[in-house]
mmCIF file as gemmi writes it, N, C-alpha and C atoms, coordinates in Angstrom:
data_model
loop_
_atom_site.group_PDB
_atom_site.id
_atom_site.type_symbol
_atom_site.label_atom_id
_atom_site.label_alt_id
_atom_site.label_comp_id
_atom_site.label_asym_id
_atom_site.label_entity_id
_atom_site.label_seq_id
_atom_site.pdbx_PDB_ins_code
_atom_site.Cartn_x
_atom_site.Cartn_y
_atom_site.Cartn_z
_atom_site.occupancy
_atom_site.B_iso_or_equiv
_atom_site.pdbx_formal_charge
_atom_site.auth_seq_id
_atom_site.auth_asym_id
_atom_site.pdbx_PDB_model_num
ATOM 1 N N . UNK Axp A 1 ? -2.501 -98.265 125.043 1 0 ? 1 A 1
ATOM 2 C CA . UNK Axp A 1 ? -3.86 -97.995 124.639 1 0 ? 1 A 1
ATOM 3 C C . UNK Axp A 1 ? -4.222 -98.811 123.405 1 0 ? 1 A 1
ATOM 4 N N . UNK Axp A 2 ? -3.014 -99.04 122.22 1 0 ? 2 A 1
ATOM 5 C CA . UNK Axp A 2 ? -3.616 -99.353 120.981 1 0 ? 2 A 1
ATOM 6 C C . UNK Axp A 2 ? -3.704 -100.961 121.614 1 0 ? 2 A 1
ATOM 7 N N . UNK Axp A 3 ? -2.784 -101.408 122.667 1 0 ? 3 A 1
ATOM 8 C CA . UNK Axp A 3 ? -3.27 -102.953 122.967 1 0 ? 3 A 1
ATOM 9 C C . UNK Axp A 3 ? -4.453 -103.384 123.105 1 0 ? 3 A 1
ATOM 10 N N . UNK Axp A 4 ? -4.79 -102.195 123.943 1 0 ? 4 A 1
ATOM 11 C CA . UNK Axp A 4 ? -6.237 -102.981 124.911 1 0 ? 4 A 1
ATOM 12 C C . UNK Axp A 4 ? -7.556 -103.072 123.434 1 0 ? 4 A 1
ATOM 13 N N . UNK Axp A 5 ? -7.747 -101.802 122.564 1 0 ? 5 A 1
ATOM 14 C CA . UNK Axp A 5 ? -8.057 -101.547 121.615 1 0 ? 5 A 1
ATOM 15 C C . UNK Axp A 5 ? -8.029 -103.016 120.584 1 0 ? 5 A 1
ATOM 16 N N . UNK Axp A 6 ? -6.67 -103.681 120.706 1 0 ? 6 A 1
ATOM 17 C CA . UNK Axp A 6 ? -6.488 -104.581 119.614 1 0 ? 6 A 1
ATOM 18 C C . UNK Axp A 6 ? -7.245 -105.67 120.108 1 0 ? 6 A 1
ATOM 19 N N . UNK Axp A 7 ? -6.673 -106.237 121.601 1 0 ? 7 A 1
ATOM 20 C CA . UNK Axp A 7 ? -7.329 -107.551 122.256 1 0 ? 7 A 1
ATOM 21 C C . UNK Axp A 7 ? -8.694 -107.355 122.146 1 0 ? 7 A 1
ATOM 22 N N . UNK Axp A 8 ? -9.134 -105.994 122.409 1 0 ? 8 A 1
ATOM 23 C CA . UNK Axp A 8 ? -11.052 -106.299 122.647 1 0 ? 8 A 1
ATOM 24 C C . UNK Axp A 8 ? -11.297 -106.424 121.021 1 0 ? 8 A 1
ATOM 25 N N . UNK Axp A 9 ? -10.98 -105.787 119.649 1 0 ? 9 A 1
ATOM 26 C CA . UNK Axp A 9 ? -11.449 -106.321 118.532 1 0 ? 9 A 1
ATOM 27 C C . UNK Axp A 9 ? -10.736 -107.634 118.797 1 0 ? 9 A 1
ATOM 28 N N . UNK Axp A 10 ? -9.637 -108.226 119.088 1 0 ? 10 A 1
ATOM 29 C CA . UNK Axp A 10 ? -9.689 -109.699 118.94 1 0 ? 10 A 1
ATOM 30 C C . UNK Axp A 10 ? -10.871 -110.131 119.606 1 0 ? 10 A 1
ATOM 31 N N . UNK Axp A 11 ? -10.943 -110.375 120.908 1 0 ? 11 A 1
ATOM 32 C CA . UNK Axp A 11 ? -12.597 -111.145 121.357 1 0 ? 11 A 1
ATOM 33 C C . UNK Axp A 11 ? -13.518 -110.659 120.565 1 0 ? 11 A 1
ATOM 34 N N . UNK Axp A 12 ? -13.764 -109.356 120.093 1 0 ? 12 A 1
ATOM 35 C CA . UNK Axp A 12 ? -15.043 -109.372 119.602 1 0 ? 12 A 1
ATOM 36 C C . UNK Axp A 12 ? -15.524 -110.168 117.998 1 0 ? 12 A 1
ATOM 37 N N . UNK Axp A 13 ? -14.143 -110.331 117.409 1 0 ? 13 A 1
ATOM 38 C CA . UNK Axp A 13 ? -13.963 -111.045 115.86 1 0 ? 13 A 1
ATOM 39 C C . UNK Axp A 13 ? -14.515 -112.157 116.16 1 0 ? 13 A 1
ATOM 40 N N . UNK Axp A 14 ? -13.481 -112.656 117.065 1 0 ? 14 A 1
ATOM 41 C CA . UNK Axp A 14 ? -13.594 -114.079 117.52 1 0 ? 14 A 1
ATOM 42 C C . UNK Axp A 14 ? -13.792 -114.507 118.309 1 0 ? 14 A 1
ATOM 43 N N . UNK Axp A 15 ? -14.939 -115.349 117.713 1 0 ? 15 A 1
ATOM 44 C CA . UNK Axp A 15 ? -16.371 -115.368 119.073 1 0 ? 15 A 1
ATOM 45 C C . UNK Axp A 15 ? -15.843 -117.15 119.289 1 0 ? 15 A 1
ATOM 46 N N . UNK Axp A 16 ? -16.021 -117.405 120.738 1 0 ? 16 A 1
ATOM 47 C CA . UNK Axp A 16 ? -15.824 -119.01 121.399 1 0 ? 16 A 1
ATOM 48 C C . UNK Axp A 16 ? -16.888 -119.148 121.544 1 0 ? 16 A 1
ATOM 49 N N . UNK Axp A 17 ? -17.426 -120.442 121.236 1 0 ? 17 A 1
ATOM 50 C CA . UNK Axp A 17 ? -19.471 -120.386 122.305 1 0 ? 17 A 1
ATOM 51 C C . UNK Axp A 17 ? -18.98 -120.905 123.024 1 0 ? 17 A 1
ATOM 52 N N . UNK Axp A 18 ? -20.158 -120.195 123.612 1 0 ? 18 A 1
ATOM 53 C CA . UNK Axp A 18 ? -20.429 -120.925 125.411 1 0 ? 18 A 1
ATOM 54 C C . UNK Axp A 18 ? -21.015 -121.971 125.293 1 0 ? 18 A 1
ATOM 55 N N . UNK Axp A 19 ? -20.746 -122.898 126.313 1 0 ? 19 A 1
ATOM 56 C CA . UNK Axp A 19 ? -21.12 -123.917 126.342 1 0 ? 19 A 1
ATOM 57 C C . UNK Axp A 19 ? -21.717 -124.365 127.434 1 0 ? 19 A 1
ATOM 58 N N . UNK Axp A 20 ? -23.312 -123.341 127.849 1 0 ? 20 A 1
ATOM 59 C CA . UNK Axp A 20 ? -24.261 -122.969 128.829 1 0 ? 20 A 1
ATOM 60 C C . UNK Axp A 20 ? -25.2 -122.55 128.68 1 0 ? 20 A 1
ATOM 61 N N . UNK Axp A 21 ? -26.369 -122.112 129.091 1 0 ? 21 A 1
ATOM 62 C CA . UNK Axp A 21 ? -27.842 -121.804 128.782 1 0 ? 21 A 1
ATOM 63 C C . UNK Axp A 21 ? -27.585 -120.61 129.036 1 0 ? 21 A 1
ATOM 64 N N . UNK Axp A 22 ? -27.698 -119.545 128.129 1 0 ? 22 A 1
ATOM 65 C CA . UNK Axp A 22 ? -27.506 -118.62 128.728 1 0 ? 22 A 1
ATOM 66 C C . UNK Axp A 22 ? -29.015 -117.637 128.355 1 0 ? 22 A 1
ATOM 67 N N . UNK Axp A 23 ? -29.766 -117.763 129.476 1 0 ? 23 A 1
ATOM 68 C CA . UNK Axp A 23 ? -31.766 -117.046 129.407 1 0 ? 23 A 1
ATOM 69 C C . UNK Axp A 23 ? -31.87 -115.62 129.442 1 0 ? 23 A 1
ATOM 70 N N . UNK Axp A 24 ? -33.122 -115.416 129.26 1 0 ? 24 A 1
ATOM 71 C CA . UNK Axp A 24 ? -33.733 -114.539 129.611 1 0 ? 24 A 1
ATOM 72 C C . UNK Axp A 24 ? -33.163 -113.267 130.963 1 0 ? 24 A 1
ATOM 73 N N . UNK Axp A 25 ? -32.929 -114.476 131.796 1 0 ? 25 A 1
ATOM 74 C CA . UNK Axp A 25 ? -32.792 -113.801 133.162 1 0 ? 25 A 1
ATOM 75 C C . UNK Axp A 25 ? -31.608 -113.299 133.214 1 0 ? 25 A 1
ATOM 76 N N . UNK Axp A 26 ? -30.514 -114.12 132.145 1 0 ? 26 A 1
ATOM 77 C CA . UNK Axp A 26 ? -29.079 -113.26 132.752 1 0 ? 26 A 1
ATOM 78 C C . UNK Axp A 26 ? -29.059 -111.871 131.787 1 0 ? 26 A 1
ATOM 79 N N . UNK Axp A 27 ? -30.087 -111.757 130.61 1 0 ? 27 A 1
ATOM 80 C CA . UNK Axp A 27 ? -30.205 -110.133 129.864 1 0 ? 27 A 1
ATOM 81 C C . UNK Axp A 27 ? -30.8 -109.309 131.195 1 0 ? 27 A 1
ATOM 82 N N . UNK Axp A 28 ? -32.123 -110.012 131.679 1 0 ? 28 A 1
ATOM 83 C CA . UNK Axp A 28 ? -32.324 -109.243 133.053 1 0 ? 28 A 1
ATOM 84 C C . UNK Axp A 28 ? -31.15 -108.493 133.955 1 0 ? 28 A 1
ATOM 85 N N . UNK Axp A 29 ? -30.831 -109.812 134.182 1 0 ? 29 A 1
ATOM 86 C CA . UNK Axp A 29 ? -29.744 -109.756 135.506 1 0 ? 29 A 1
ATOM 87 C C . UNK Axp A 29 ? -28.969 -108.594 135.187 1 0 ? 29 A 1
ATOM 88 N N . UNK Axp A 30 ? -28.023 -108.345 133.629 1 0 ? 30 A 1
ATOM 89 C CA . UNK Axp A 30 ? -27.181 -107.671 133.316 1 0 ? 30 A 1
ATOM 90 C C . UNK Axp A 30 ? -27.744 -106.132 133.079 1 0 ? 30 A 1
ATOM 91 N N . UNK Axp A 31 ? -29.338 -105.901 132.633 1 0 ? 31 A 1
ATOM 92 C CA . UNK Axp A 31 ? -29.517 -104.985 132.518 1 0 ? 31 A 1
ATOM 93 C C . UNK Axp A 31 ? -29.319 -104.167 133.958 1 0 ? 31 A 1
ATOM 94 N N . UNK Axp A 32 ? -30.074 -105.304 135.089 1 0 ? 32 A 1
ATOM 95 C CA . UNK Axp A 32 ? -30.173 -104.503 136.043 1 0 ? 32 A 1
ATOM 96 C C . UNK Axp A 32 ? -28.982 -104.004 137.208 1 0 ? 32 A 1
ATOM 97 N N . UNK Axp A 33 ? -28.248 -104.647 136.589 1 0 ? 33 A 1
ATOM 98 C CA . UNK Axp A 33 ? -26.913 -104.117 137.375 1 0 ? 33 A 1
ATOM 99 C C . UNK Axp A 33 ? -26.007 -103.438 136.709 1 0 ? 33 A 1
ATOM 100 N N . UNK Axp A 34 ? -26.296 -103.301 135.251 1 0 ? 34 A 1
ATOM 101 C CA . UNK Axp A 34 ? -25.717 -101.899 134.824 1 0 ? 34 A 1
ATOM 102 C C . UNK Axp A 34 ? -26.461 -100.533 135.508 1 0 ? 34 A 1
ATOM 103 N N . UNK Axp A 35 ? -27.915 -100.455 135.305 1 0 ? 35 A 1
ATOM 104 C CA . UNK Axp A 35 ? -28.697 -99.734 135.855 1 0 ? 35 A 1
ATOM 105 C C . UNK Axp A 35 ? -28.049 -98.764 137.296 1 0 ? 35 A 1
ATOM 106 N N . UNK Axp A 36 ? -28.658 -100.346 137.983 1 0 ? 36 A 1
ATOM 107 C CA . UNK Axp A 36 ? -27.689 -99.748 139.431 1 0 ? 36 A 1
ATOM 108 C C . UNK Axp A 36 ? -26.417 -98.939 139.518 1 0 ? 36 A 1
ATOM 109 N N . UNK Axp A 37 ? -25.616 -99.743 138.768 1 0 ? 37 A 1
ATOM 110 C CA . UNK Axp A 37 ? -24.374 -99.081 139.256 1 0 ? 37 A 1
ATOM 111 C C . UNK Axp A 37 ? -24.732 -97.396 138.242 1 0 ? 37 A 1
ATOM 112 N N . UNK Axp A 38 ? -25.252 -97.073 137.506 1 0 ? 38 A 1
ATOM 113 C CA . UNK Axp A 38 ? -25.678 -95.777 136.939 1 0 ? 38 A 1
ATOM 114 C C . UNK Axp A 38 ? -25.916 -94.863 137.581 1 0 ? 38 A 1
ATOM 115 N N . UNK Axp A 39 ? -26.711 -95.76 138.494 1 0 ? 39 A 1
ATOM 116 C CA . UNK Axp A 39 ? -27.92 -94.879 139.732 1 0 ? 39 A 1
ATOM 117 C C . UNK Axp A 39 ? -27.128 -94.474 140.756 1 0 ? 39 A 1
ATOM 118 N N . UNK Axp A 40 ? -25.839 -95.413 140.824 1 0 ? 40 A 1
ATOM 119 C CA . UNK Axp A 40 ? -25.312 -95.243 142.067 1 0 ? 40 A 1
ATOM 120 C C . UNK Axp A 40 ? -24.118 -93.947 141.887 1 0 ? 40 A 1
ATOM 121 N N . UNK Axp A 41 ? -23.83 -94.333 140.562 1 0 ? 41 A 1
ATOM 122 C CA . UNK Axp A 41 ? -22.685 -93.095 140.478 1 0 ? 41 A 1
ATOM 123 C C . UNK Axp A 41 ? -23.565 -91.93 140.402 1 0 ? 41 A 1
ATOM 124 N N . UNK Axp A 42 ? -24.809 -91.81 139.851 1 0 ? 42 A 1
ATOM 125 C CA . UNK Axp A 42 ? -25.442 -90.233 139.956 1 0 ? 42 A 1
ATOM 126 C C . UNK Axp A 42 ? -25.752 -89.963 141.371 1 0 ? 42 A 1
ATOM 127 N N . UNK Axp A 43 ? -26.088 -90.845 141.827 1 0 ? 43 A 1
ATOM 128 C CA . UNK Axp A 43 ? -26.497 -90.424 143.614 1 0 ? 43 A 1
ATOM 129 C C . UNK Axp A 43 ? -25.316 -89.927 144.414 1 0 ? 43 A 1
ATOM 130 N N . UNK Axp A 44 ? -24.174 -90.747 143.827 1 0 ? 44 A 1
ATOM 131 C CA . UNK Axp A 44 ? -22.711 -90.141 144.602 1 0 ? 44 A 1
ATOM 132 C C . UNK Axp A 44 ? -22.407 -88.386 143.889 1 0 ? 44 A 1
ATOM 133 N N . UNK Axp A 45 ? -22.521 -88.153 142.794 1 0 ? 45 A 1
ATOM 134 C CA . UNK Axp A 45 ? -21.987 -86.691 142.113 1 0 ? 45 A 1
ATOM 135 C C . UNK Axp A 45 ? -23.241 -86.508 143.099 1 0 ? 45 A 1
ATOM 136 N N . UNK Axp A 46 ? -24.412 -86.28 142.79 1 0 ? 46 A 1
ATOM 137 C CA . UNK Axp A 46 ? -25.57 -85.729 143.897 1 0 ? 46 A 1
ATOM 138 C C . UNK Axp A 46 ? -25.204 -85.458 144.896 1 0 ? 46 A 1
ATOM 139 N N . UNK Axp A 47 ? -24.969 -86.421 145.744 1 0 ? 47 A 1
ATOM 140 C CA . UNK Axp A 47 ? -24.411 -86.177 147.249 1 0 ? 47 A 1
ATOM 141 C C . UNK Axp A 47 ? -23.281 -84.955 147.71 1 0 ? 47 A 1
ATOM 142 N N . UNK Axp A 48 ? -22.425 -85.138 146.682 1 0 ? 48 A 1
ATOM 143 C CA . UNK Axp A 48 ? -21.051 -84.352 146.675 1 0 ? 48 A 1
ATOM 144 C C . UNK Axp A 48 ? -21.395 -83.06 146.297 1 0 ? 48 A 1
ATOM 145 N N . UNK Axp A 49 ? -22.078 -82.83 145.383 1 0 ? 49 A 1
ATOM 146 C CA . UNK Axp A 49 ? -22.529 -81.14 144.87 1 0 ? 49 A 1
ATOM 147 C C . UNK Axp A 49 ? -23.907 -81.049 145.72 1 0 ? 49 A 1
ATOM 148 N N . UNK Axp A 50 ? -24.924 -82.011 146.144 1 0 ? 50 A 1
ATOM 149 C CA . UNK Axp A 50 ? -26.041 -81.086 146.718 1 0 ? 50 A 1
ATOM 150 C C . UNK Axp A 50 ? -25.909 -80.859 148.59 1 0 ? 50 A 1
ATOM 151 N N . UNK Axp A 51 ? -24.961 -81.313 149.1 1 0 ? 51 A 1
ATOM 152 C CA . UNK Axp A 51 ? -24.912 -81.524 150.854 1 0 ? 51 A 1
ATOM 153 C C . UNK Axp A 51 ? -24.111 -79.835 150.86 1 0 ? 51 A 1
ATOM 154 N N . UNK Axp A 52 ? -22.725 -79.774 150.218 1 0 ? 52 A 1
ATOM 155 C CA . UNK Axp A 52 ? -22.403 -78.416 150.434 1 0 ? 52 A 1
ATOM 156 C C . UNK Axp A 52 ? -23.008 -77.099 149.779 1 0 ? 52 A 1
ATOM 157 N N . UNK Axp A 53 ? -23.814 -77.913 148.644 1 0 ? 53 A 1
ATOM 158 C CA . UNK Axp A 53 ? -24.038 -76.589 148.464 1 0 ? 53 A 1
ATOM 159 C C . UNK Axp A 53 ? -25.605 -76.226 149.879 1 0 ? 53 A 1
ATOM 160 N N . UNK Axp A 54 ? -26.233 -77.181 149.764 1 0 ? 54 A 1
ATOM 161 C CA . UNK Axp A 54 ? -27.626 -76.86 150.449 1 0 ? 54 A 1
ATOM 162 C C . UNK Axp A 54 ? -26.954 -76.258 152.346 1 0 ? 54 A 1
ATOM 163 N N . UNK Axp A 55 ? -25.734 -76.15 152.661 1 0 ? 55 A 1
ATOM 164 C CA . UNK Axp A 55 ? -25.214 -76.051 153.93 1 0 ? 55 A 1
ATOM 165 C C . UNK Axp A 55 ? -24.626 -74.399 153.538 1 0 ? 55 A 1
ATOM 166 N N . UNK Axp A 56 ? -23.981 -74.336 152.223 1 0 ? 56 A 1
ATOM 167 C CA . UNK Axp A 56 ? -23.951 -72.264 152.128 1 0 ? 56 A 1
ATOM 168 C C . UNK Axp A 56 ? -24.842 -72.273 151.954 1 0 ? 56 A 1
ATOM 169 N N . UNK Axp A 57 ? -26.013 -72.745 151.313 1 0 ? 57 A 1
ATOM 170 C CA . UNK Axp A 57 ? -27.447 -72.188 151.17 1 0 ? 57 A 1
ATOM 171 C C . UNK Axp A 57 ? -28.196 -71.762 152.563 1 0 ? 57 A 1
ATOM 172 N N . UNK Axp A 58 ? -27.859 -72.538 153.769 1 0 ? 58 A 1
ATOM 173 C CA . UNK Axp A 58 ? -28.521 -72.265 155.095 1 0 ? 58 A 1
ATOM 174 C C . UNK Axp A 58 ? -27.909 -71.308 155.847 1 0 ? 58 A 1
ATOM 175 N N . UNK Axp A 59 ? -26.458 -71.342 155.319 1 0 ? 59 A 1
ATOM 176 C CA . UNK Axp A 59 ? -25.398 -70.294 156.246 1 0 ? 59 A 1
ATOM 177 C C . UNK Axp A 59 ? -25.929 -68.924 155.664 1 0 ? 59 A 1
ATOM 178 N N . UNK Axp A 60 ? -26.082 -68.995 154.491 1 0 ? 60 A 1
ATOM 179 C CA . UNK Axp A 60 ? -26.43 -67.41 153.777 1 0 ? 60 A 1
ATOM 180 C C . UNK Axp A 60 ? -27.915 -66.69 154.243 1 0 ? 60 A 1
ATOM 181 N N . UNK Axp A 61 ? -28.832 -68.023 154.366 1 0 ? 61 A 1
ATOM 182 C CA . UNK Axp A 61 ? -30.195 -67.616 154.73 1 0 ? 61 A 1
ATOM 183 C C . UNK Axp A 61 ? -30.238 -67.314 156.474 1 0 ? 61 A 1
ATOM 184 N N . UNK Axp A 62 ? -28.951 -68.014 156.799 1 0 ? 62 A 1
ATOM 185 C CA . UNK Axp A 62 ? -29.052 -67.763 158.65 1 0 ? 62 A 1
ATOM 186 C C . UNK Axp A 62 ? -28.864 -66.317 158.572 1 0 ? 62 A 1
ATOM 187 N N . UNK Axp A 63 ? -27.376 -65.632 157.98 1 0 ? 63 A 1
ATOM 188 C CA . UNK Axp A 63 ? -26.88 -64.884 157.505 1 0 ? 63 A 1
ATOM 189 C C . UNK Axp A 63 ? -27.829 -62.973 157.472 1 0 ? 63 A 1
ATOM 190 N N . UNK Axp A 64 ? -28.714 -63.76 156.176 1 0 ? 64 A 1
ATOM 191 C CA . UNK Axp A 64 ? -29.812 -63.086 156.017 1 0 ? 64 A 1
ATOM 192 C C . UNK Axp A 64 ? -30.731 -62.528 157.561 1 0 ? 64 A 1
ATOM 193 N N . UNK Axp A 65 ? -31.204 -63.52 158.002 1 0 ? 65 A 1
ATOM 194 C CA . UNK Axp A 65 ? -32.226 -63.611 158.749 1 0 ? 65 A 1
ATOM 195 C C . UNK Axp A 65 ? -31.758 -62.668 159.988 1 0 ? 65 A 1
ATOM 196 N N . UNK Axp A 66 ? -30.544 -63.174 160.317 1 0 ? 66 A 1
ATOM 197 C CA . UNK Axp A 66 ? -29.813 -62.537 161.729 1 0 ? 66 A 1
ATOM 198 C C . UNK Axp A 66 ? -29.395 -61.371 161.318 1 0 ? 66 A 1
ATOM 199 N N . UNK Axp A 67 ? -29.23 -60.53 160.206 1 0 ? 67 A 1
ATOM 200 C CA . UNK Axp A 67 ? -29.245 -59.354 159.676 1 0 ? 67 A 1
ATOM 201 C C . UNK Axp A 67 ? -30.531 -58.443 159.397 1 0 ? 67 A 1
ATOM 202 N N . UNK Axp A 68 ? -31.733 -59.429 159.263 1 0 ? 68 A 1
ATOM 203 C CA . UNK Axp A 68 ? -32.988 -58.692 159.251 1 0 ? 68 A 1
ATOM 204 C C . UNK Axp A 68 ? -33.647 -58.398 160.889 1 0 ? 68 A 1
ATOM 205 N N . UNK Axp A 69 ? -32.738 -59.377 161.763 1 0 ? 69 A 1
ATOM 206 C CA . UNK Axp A 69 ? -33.303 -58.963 163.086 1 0 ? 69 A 1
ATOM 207 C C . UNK Axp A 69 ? -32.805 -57.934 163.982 1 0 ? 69 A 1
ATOM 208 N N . UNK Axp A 70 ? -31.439 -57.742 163.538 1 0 ? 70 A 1
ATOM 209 C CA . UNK Axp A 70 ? -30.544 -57.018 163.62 1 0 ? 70 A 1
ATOM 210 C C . UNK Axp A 70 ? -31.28 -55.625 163.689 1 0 ? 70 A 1
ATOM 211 N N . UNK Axp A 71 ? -31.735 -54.988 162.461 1 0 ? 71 A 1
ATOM 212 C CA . UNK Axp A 71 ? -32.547 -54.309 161.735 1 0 ? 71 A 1
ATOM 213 C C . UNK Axp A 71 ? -33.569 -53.803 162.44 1 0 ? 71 A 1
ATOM 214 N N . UNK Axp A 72 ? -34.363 -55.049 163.035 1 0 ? 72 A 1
ATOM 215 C CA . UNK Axp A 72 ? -35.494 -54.715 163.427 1 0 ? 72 A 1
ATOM 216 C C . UNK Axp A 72 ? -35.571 -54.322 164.845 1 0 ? 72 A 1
ATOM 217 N N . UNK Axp A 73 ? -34.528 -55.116 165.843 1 0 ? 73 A 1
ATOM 218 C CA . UNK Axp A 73 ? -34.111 -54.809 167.467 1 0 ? 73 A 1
ATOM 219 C C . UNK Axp A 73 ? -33.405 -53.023 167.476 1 0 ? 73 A 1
């Protein structure tokens, strides 16, 4: 752990230039694919907690329902 810790303050001390244009578009570029991948990990926890739960949510309301007819026959 204390390696990885040491190497990234080494790159970050000591800076190499690039020796490239580096624009506008690649702050774009980088914002927008941090973004994404953001979006993508919340849509995956989403998926995983809202599919089972919304499936006991239908079993309980079937549950319900076929107990109120029950009731009523």
């Amino acid at each position: 752990m204390y390696r990885i810790i040491i190497i990234l303050l080494f790159l970050v001390i000591f800076e190499v230039p690039s020796y490239s244009y580096l624009g506008p578009g690649l702050g774009g570029g980088i914002i927008a694919a941090t973004l994404g991948i953001i979006l993508a990990i919340f849509a995956a926890i989403f998926g995983i907690i809202w599919f089972p739960l919304k499936r006991y949510l239908n079993k309980k309301k079937e549950k319900k329902a076929s107990a109120s007819k029950e009731k009523s026959d």
